[in-house]
Legacy VTK file of the C-alpha trace (Angstrom):
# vtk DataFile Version 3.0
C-alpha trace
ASCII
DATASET POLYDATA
POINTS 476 float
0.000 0.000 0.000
1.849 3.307 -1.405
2.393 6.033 1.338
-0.890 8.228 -0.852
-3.039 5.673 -0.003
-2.344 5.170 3.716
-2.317 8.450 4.446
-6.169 8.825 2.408
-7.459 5.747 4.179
-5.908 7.408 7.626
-8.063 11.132 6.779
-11.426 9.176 6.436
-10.609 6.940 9.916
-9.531 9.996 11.266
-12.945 12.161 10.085
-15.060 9.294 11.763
-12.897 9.911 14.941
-12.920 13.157 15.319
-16.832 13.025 14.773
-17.567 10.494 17.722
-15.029 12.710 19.912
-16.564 15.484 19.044
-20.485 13.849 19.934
-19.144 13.676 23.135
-19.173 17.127 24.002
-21.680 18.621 20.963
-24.882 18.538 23.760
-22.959 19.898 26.442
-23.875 23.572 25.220
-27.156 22.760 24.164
-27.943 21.181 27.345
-30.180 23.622 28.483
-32.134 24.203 25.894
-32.809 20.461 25.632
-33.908 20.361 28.354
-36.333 23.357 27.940
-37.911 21.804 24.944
-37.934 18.578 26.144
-39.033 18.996 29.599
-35.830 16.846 31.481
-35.824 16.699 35.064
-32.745 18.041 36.334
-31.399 14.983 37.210
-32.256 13.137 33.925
-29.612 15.920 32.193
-26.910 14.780 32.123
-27.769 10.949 31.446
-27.923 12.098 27.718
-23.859 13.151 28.098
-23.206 10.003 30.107
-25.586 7.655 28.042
-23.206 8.257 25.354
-19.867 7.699 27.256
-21.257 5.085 29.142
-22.275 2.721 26.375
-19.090 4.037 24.215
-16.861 2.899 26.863
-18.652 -0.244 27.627
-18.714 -1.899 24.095
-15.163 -0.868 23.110
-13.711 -3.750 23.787
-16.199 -6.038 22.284
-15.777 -3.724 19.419
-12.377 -4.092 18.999
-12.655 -8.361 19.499
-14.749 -7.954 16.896
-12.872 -5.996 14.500
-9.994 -8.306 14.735
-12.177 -11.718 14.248
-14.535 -10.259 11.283
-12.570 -7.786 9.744
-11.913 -4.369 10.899
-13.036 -2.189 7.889
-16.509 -4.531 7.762
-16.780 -3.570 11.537
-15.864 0.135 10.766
-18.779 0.331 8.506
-21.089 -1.585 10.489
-20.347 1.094 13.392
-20.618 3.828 11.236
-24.406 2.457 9.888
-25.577 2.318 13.822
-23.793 5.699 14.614
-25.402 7.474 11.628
-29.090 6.033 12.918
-28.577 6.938 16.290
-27.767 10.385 15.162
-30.595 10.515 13.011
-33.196 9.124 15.968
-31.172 11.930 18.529
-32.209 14.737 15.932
-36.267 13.033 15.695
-36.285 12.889 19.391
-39.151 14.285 21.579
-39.303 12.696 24.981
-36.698 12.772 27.401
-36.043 9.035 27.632
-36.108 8.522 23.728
-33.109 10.890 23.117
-31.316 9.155 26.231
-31.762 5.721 24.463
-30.365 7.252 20.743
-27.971 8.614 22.723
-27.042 5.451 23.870
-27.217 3.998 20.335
-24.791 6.474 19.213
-22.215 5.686 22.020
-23.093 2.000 20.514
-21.814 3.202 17.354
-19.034 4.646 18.307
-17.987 1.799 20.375
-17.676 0.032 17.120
-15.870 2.561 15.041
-13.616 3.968 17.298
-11.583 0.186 17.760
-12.092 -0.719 14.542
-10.338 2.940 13.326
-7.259 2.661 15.161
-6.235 -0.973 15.016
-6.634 -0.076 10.933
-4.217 2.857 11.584
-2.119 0.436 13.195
-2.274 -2.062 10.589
-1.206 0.579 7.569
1.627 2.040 9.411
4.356 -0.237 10.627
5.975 0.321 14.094
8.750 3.359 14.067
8.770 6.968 12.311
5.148 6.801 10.159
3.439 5.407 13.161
4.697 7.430 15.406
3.427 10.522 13.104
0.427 8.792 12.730
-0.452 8.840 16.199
0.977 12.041 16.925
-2.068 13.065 14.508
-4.795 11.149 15.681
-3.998 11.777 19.542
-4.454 15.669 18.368
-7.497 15.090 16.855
-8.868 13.513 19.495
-7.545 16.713 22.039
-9.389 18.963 19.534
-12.990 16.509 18.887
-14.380 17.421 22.731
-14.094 21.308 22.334
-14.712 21.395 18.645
-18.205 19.786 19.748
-18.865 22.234 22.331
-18.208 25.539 19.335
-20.038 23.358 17.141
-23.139 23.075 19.532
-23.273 26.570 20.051
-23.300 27.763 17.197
-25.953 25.223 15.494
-27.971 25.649 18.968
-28.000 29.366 18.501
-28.800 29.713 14.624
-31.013 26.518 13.604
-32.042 24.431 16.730
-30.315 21.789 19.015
-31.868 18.932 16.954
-28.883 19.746 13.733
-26.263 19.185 16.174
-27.001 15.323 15.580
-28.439 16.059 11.877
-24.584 17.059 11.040
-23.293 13.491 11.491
-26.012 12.419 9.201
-24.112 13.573 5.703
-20.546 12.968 7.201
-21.769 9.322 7.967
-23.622 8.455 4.569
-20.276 10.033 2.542
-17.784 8.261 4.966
-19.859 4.973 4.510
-19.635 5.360 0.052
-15.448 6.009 0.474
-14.898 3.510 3.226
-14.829 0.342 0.410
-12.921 2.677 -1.815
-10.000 3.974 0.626
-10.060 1.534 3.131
-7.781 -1.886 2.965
-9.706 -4.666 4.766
-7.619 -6.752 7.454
-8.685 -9.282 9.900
-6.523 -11.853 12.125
-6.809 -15.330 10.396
-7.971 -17.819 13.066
-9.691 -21.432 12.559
-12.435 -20.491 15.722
-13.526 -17.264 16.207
-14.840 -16.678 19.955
-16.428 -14.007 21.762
-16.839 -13.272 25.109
-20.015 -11.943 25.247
-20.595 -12.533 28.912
-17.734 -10.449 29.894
-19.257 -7.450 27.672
-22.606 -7.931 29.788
-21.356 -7.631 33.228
-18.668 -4.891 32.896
-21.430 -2.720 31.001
-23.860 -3.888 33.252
-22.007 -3.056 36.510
-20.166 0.154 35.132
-24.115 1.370 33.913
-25.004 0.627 37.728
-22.124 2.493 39.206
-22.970 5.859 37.381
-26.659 5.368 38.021
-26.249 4.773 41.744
-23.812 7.910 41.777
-26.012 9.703 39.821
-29.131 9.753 42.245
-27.349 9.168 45.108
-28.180 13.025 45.852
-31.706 12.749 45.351
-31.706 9.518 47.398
-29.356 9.321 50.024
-25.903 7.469 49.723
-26.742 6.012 53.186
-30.136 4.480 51.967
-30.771 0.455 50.813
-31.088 1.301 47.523
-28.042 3.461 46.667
-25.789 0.706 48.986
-27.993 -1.934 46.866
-26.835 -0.570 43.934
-23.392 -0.105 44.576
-23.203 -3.324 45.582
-24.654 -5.476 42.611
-22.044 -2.771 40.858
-19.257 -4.178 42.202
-20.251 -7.836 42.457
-20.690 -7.297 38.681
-17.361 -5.652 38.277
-16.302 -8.705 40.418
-17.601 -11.135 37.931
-16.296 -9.723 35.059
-12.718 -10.271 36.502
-13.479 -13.746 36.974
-14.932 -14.184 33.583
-12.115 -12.743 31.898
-9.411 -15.179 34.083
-11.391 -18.330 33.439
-13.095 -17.894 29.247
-11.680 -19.117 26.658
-11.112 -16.411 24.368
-11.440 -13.212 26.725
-12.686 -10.006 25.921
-9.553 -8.539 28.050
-6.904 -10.982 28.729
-5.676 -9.631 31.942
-1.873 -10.361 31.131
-2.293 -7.463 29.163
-1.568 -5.478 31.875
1.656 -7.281 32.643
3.030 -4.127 31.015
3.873 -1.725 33.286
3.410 1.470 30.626
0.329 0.240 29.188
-1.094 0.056 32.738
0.095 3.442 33.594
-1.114 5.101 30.321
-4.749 3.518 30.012
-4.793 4.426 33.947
-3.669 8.215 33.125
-6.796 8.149 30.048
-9.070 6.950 32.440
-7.810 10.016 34.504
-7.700 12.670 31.714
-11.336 11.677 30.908
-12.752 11.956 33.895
-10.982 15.324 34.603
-11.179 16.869 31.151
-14.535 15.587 29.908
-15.899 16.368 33.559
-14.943 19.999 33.106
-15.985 20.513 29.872
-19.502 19.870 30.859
-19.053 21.687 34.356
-17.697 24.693 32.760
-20.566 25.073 30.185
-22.886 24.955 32.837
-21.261 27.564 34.794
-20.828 29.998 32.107
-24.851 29.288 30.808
-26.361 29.209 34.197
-24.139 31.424 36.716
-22.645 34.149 34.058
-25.976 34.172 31.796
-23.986 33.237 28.182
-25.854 32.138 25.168
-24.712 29.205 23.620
-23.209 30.839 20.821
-21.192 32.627 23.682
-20.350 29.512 25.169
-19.278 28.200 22.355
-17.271 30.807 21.436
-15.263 30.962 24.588
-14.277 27.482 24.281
-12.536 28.480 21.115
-9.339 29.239 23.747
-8.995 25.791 24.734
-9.777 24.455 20.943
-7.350 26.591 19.250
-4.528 26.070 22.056
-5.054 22.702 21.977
-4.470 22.788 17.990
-1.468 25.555 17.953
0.033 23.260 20.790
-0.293 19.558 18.903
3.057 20.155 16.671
5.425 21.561 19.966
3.957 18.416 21.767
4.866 16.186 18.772
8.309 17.572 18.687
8.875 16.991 22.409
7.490 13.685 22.454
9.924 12.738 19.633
13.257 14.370 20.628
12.678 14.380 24.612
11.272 12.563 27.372
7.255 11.628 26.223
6.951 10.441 29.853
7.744 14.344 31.176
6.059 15.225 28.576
2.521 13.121 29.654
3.046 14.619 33.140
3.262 18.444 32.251
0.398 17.773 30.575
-1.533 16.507 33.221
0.033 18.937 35.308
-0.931 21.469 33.492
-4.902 20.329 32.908
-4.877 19.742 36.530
-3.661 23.529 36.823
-6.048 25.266 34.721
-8.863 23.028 36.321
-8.038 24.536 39.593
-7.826 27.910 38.553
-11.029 27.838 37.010
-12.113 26.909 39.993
-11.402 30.038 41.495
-13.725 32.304 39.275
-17.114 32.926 41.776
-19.067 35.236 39.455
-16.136 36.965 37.341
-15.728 37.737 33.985
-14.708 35.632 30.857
-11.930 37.735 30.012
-10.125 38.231 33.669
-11.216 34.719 35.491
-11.833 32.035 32.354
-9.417 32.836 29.881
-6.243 31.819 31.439
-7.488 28.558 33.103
-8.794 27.676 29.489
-5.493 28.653 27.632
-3.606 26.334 30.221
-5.980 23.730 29.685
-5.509 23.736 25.742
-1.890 23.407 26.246
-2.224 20.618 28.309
-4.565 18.481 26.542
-2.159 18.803 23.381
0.763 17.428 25.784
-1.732 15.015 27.000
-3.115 13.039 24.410
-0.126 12.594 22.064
1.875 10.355 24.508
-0.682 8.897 26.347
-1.743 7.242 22.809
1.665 6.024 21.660
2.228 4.651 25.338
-1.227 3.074 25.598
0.031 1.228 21.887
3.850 0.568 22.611
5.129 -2.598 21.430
1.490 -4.037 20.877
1.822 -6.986 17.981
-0.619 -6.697 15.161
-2.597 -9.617 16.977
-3.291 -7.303 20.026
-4.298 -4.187 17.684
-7.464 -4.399 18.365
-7.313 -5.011 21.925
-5.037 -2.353 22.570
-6.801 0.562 21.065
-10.080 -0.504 22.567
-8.797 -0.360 26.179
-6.984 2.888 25.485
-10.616 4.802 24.096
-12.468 2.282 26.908
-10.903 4.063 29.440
-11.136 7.387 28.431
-14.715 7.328 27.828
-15.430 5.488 30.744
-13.441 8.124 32.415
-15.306 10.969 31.239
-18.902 8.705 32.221
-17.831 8.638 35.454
-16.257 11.974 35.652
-19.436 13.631 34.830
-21.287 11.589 37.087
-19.426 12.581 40.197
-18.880 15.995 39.074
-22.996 15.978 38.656
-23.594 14.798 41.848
-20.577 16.709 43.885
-23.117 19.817 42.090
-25.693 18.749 43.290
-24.931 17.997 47.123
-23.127 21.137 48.155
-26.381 22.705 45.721
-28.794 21.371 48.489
-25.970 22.155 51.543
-26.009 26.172 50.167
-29.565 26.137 49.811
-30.075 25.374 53.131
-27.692 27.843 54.335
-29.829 30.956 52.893
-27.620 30.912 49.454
-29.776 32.405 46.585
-29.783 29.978 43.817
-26.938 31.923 41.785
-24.709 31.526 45.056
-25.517 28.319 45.374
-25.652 26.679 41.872
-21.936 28.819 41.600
-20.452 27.419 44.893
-21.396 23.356 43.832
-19.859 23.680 40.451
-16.985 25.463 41.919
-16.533 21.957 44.057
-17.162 19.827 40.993
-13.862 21.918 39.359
-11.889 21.672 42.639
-12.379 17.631 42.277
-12.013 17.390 38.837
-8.550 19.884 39.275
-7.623 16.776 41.689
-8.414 14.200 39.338
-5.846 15.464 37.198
-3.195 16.272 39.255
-3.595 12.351 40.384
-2.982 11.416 36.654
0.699 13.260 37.137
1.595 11.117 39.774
0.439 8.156 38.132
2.558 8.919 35.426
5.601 9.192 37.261
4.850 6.361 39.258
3.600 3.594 36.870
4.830 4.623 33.151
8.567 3.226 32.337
10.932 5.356 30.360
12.593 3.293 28.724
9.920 1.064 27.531
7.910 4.403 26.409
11.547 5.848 24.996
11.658 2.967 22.513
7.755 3.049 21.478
9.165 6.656 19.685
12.564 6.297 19.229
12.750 5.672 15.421
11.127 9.366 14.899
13.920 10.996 15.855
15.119 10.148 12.842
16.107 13.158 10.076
13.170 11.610 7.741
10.706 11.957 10.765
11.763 15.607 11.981
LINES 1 477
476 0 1 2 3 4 5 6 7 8 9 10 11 12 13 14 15 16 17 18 19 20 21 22 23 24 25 26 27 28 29 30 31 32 33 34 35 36 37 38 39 40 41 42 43 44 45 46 47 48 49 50 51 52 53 54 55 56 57 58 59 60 61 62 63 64 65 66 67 68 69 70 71 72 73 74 75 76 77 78 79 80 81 82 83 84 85 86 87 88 89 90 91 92 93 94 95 96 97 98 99 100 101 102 103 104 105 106 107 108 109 110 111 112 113 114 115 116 117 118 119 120 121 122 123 124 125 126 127 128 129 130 131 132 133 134 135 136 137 138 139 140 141 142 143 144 145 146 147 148 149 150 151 152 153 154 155 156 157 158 159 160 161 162 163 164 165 166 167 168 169 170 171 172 173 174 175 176 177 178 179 180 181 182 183 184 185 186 187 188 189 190 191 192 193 194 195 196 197 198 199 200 201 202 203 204 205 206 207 208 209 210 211 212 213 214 215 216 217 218 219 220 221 222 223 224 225 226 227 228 229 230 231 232 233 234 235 236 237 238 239 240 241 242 243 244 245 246 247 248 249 250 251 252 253 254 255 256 257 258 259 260 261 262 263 264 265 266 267 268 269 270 271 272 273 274 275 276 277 278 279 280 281 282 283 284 285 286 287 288 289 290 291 292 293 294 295 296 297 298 299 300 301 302 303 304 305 306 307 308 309 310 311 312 313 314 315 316 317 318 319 320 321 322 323 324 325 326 327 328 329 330 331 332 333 334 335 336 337 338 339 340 341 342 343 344 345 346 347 348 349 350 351 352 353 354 355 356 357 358 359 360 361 362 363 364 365 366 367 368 369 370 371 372 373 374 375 376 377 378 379 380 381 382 383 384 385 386 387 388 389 390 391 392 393 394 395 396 397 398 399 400 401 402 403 404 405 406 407 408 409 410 411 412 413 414 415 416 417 418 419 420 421 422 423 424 425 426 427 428 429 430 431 432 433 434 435 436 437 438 439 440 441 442 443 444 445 446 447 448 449 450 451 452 453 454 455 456 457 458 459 460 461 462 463 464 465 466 467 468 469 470 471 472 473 474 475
């Protein structure tokens, strides 16, 4: 396959990537308005953020078994077919609990691409210099997808209703699905048996689904009560199960010797981290600005264009260090500096975009560029075309699980220290400003836990020679 052709078949994978990034974030401006015209209970809101992560994150790694086994560019289509319909029921919605459940379809969707994308990516480009470039482009696009979404929602929000932020993936899936035969070389691993393990997918979704829930409305219903402690429990016993599963089947959905690798531990551990964190604030920060500071969602959208264009500006420098220095330091500033602009966000009580957003938001573009781009090629070091599937399902698994969960308990931190204010005579603006503010202080946390993790569990040598051959003159 001539270099043209790779890189072709790499633009259309990396299209359908950026789109499913960028669904993550798309409602988070037009939250409030959805939940205007569609009359949501407040605590119903942000299940149709986390229906989407949750289901996303859940399915990747069947998603990526299945790619390998059937053939990864059938899969990629097949994902792209259900994404595209979910879209398309999202945009027809009008009940509360019917966009949740397209949402979910769409996380479905992209549960299937996303696997299916990358393990093609690392199928056209052999290990060293055009990998390593590779990456270096898709881990940007993925730190530019979440805030892209959030512009993008504004602005379609403001001029021609919430309902064409999920009627724009319509056209980009229909043309992606006619080019995907044409562009796209079709690989598969050649087995005699092909298993499954479709137990394992049941009770990690299943128990990761209850986790969220039971954190979710553990607000509303106590976290002392029988059902929350109900919940949690049949969460974990789930959980529990899986683990079991996975040591004991066959052919399992996540061999756990996977993990043997100290790096790959550390980096899928730090994406779990930077979703929760980064996702988290994302939707936290929208909310602020809509609700506390009164922006439109054009406005909102608009502001985020700090951390968007950062992010972007930032992706070559991070490349560059990541090649010629230390990608482990590099992964940690990053962190450190998401972590950073987190907590000085947090710090903004009823300011002014300009003087108490705008530098927190900068810092945080910065970061996510150093972020992303080694946390990708260390999640993927030394993985043998066998495991290509595997690997770059865990990697997206636990960032979108990360960001599930990260909404989750940023929702509910909200909402508790929202009833504690209340009580204490707050007016609601106090009060709705003071619980976000301690949904930014923990997701500020989150992130500064994802430097230490670095430090602690990512090797440097083993993450040195994962990007090594790009230092070569042809790569610079």
């Amino acid at each position: 396959m001539s270099t043209t052709h790779r890189w072709r078949a790499f633009s259309l994978l990396a299209i359908a990537y950026f789109v499913t990034i960028a669904d993550l974030a798309i409602v988070n401006v037009a939250l409030p308005t959805i939940g205007r015209k569609l009359h949501f209970s407040e605590g119903n809101l942000q299940w149709v953020v986390t229906a989407y992560g949750l289901t996303f994150g859940g399915i990747l790694l069947l998603g990526g078994r299945a790619a390998d086994l059937l053939g990864r560019r059938r899969i990629f289509m097949i994902g792209l077919a259900v994404f595209t319909a979910g879209s398309l029921g999202c945009a027809l919605s009008r009940s509360e609990w019917t966009l949740i459940m397209m949402r979910g379809i769409q996380g479905l969707g992209a549960a299937v691409i996303l696997p299916a994308a990358l393990s093609i990516v690392m199928n056209i480009f052999e290990e060293g210099s055009e990998r390593n470039k590779a990456l270096g482009v898709w881990g940007a696009v993925g730190a530019t997808g979440a805030t892209f979404g959030v512009l993008a929602g504004g602005v379609l929000t403001r001029y021609v209703g919430w309902e064409y932020i999920f009627f724009l993936n319509v056209p980009i899936g229909v043309v992606a699905l006619a080019l995907t035969r044409r562009v796209v070389p079709e690989s598969r691993l050649e087995i005699a048996r092909r298993r499954y393990d479709p137990l394992g997918a049941l009770t990690v979704t299943g128990g990761l689904l209850l986790l969220v829930y039971a954190i979710s409305q553990a607000p509303n219903v106590g976290w002392e009560t029988v059902r929350t402690i109900s919940l949690l429990a049949v969460s974990a016993a789930s959980l529990v199960a899986f683990v079991v599963i996975e040591r004991r089947v066959e052919a399992p959905l996540l061999p756990l010797t996977i993990f043997r690798s100290r790096t790959l531990t550390g980096a899928n551990t730090v994406s779990f981290l930077l979703g929760a964190s980064f996702f988290a604030f994302i939707f936290v920060a929208t909310l602020y600005m809509q609700q506390v500071l009164g922006y439109s969602a054009i406005q909102t959208g608009l502001a985020w264009l700090a951390t968007s264009v950062t992010s972007v500006a930032f992706a070559g420098v991070s490349q560059a260090l990541v090649t010629r220095h230390s990608p482990k330091l590099v992964m940690a500033t990053g962190m450190a500096l998401i972590g950073a602009g987190l907590l000085w966000a947090a710090q903004a009580g009823h300011g002014h975009y300009w003087s108490t957003l705008l530098g927190p938001f900068f810092v945080t573009g910065v970061g996510t560029a150093f972020a992303f781009i080694p946390v990708s090629i260390a999640a993927l070091a030394g993985i043998e075309e066998h495991e290509a599937g595997l690997a770059s399902g865990l990697l997206n698994t636990t960032q979108q699980l990360g960001g599930a969960l990260g909404v989750a308990v940023a929702s509910t931190v909200t909402a508790a220290h929202l009833k504690t204010l209340t009580r204490q005579g707050d007016t609601a603006r106090d009060a709705l400003s003071g619980g976000l503010q301690w949904a930014l202080w923990v997701c500020g946390a989150t992130a500064i836990a994802a430097v230490l993790t670095t430090l602690l569990l990512v090797r440097s040598d083993e993450l040195a020679q994962a990007v090594k051959a790009a230092t070569a003159p042809s790569a610079a």
